[in-house]
N, C-alpha and C positions, 0 to 999 in steps of 0.2 A: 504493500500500500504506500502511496502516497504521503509525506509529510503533511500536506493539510487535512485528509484520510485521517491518518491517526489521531490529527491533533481533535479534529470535530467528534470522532466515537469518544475519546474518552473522555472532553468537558460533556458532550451529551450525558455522561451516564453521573454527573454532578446535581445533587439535587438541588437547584437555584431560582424555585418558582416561587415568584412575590406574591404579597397577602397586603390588603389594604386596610387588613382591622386590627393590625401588632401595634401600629405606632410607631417602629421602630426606624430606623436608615441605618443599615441599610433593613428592609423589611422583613426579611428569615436572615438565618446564621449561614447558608448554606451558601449565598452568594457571597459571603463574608469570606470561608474559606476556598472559595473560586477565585477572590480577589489574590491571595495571599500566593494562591497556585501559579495564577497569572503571572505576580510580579514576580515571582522566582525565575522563570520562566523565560521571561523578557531581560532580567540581567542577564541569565547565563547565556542569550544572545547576543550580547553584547550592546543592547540599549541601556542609554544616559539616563540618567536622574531617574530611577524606578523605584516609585513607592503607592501604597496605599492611603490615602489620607482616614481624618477621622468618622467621614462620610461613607466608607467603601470605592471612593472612587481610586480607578490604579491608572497613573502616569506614567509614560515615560516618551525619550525621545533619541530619536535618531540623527547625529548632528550631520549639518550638511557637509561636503565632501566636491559641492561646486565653486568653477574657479572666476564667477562671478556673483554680485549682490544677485538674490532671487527672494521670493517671500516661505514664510516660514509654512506648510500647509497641515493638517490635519486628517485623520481618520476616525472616527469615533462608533465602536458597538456597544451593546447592553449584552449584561451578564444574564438577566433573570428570563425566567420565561413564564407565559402565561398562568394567570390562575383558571382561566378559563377549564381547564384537563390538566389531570395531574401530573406534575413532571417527574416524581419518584420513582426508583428504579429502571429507568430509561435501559432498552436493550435493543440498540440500534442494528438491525438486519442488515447486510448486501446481499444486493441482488446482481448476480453479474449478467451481463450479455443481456438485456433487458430485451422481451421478443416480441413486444405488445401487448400479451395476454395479461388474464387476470394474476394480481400476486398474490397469495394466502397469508394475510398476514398473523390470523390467530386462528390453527384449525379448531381448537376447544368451544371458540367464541364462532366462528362464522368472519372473522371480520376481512374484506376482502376489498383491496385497492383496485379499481378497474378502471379501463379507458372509457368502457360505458359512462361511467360517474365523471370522470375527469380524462375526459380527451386528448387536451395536451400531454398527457401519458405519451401519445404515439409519434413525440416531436425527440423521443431519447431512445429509440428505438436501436441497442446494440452497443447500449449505454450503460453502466453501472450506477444502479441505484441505491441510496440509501433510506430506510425505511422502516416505523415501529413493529414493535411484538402485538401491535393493537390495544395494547394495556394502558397506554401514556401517548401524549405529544412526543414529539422527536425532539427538539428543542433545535434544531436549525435556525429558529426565529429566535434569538440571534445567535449562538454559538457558532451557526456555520461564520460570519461575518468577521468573529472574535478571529476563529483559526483560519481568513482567509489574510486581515491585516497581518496575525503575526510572522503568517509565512514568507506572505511579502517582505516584510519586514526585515525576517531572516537572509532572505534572499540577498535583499540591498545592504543588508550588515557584511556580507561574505563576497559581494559584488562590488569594491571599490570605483571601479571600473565605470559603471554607472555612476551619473554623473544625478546629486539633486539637491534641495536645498535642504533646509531644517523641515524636520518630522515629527509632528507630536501627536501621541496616539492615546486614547485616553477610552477605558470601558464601565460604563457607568450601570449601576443597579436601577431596579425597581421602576426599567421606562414603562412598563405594562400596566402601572396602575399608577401613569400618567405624574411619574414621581423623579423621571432620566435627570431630568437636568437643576433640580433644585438648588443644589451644592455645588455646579460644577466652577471650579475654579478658573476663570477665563483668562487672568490673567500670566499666571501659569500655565497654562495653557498653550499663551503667547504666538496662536496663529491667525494668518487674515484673513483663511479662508480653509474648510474644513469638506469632509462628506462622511455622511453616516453610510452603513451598508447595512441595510436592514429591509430592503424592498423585496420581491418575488424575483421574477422570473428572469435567469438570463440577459441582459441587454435595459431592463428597467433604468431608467434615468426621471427622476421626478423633481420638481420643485412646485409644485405645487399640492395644496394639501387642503382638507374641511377648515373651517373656522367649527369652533366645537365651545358648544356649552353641555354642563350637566344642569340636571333642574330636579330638587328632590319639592314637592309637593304631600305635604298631609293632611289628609283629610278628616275631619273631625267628625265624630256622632255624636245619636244620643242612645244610651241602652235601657231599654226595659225587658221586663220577665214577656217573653215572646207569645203567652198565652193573654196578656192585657195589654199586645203594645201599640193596638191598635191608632191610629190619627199623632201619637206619642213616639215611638220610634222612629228613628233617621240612621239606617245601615250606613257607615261611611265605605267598607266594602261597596254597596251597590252605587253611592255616588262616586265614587273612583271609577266604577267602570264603568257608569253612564260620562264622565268627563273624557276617558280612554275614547271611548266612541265617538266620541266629537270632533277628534282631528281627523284631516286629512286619509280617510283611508289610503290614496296609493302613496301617500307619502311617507310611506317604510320603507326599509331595508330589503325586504324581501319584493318589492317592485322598484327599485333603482337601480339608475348605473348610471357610470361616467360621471358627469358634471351635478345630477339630478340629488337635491339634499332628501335630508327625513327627520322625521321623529324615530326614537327609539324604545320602547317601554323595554326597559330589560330587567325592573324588581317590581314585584309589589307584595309588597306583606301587610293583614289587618285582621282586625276584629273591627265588630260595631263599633266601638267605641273611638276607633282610631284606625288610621290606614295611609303606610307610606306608598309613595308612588316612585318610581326613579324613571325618568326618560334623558337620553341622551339629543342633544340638538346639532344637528350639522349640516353647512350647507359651502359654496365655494363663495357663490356669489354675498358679498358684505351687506347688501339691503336687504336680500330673502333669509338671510340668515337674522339682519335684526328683526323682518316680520316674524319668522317663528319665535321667537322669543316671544316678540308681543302677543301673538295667542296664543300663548303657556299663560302670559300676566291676564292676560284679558277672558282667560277662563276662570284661573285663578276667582277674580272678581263675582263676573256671573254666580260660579256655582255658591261662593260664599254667601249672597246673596240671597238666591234662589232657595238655599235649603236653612237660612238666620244661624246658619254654624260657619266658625272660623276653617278657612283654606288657606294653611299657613306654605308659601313659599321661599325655597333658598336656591337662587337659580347664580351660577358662576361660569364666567367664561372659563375655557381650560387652556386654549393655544388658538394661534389664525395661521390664515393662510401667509406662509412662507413667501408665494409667489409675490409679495408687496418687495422685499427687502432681496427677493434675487434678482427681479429685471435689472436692478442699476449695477449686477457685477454679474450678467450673464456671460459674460468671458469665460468664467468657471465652469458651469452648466459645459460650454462649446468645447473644455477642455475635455471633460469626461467622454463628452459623443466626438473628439476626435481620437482619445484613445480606444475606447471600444472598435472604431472604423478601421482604426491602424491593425488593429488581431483581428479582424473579419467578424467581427462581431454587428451585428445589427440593431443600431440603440431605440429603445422603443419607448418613446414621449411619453408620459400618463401621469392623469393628477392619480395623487396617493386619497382614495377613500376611507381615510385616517390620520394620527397623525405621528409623526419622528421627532425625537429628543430634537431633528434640525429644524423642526417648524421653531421649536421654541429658542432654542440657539440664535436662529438670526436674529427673533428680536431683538433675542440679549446682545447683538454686536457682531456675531460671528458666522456669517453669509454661511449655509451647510445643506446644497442640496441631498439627495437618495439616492445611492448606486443598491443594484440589484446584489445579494448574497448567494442566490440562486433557488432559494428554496420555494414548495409549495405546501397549500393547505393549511397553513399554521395553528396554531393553537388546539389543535385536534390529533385526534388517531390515525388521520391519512395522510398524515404532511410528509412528508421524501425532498428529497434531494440531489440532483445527478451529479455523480463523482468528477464531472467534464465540466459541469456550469462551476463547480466548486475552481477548479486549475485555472480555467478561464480568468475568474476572477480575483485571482491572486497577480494573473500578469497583467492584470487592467489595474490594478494598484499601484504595480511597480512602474507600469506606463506613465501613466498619470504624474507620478511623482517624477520622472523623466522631464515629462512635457513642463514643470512648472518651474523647474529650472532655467529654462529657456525663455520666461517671463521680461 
């Protein structure tokens, strides 16, 4: 196998899936000792200044070795992976000489990866895949990312020869429950221009991303003994779903794509007496997305109203669209899609329908659009990854860092 092969089987089988009710940073212990593994990791390749801060985040950098002023550039992945499916015990399969057919991923279970379900299956066809026991996520989303910088990495540490500027690589905890970048140290950091790798498929180049709010909403009742509650009862259960009803039917998840936002209801827990709601809000465009909002407040109202019980809301933005703060430095963006061109790679434009530790990065200062890491399906039981999109994108790393020498 492969150096980046190895490196991804055996942080996958690291248990580093974040939780957003501990409180803690980093948010399990388990990314704590992936940081610790990292940085060892990274010195004994010969990268500068390698340390874990008191956040979990792990630094280090690659000094430049060009024999002109260039800028300092960046890479950045996330350690943790979804809480969505559990990442415990990860036991990552290959599949070699991949033939199109179905792949069995758990015969106990039934659980079975197919071209039927997922098509682009038959774009790796004689391809080696990597893929769960059905039990867990894979954790590609982002571990593959982690071990494709470091190879690069390694690469350019043992390649003189190549010529680049300053390198600063930085893998941060807890992006999954929208937590990547709180602590990140930016001036340490110390680059002008950065790219996360945490996207899908092969060739992905993104800078654009949802503007995203969460909106948690509760709803109040009143309770009586259910045999006198007649004209006197108010389920707030049932006024939660009568409110749910009220948006937008096709403006979910499950009827969008591309450009098109949504509402998301993805909790609701209650009794009579009380009843949380959680929807997520996202959209590209900056006015649709502040009209949703306002019919989350403007129902809000209504139902409060309507039933003389409090509908208490707490609705927060979470990140925007990235695309604000990359148009004035898309030289970057032209750099990525002219090293993918150069390895015959075919870069493929697309807003990100979520959002990267680099949406919130440029705010903070630090332009960072999405290169692709290779994987599919994330956060679930049928995520894979082809052994060839992984290689590819370790020499578009090392490209890239070529090209920006040359600045």
């Amino acid at each position: 196998m492969l150096p980046v092969v190895e490196r991804f089987i055996r942080y996958a089988k690291i248990h580093t899936e974040s939780d957003r009710e501990t409180g803690l940073v980093p948010s399990t212990p388990g990314q704590l000792q992936f940081a610790y593994l990292l940085c060892e990791e990274m010195q004994k390749m010969g990268m500068q200044d390698v340390a874990v801060d008191d956040y979990g985040y792990v630094m280090g950098f690659v000094p430049s070795n060009a024999d002109r002023e260039c800028p300092s550039i960046g890479f950045i992945a996330h350690m943790d992976t979804s809480p969505d499916m559990t990442g415990k015990h990860v036991k990552p399969q290959i599949i070699e000489n991949y033939r199109g057919n179905d792949v069995l991923l758990n015969k106990e279970k039934g659980f079975t990866l197919s071209p039927d379900d997922f098509p682009e299956l038959m774009n790796y066809v004689g391809t080696d895949l990597i893929v769960t026991d059905g039990n867990t996520l894979l954790g590609a989303d982002d571990k593959a990312g982690i071990a494709e910088i470091l190879t690069a990495m390694e690469f350019l540490v043992q390649h003189p020869e190549i010529k680049h500027g300053r390198i600063a690589v930085c893998f941060t905890p807890d992006e999954e429950i929208g937590e990547g970048v709180d602590h990140f140290d930016l001036k340490k950091f110390g680059a002008k221009f950065a790219y996360t790798l945490d996207g899908g498929e092969i060739g992905e180049l993104e800078y654009e991303n949802f503007n995203a709010a969460l909106a948690r909403l509760t709803f109040k009742g009143r309770n009586f003994h259910p045999g006198y509650a007649k004209n006197k009862m108010v389920n707030s259960i049932k006024v939660a779903n009568e409110f749910m009803a009220s948006l937008p039917k096709k403006d979910a998840p499950e009827y969008t794509s591309g450009y098109e936002g949504f509402f998301h209801i993805y909790s609701i827990k209650g009794t009579v007496e009380e009843t949380l709601l959680e929807i997520l809000i996202r959209d590209f465009d900056k006015e649709r997305f502040e009209w949703r909002k306002d019919v989350i407040e403007n129902g809000v109202r209504e139902y409060s109203k309507k039933y003389d019980l409090p509908v208490l809301l707490e609705m927060k933005d979470q990140y925007a669209n990235m695309k604000e703060r990359l148009e004035p430095v898309r030289y970057i963006v032209e750099i990525a899609k002219q090293a993918m061109s150069e390895l015959g790679i075919k870069p493929l434009i697309a807003p990100i329908r979520g959002g990267t530790n680099g949406a919130r990065l440029s705010f903070m200062g630090l332009p960072t659009p999405n290169l692709s890491n290779g994987a599919h399906n994330g956060h679930g039981r049928y995520e894979y990854i082809p052994v060839s999109s992984m290689e590819k994108i370790v020499n578009v790393i090392v490209k890239i860092s070529e090209l920006c020498a040359k600045i």
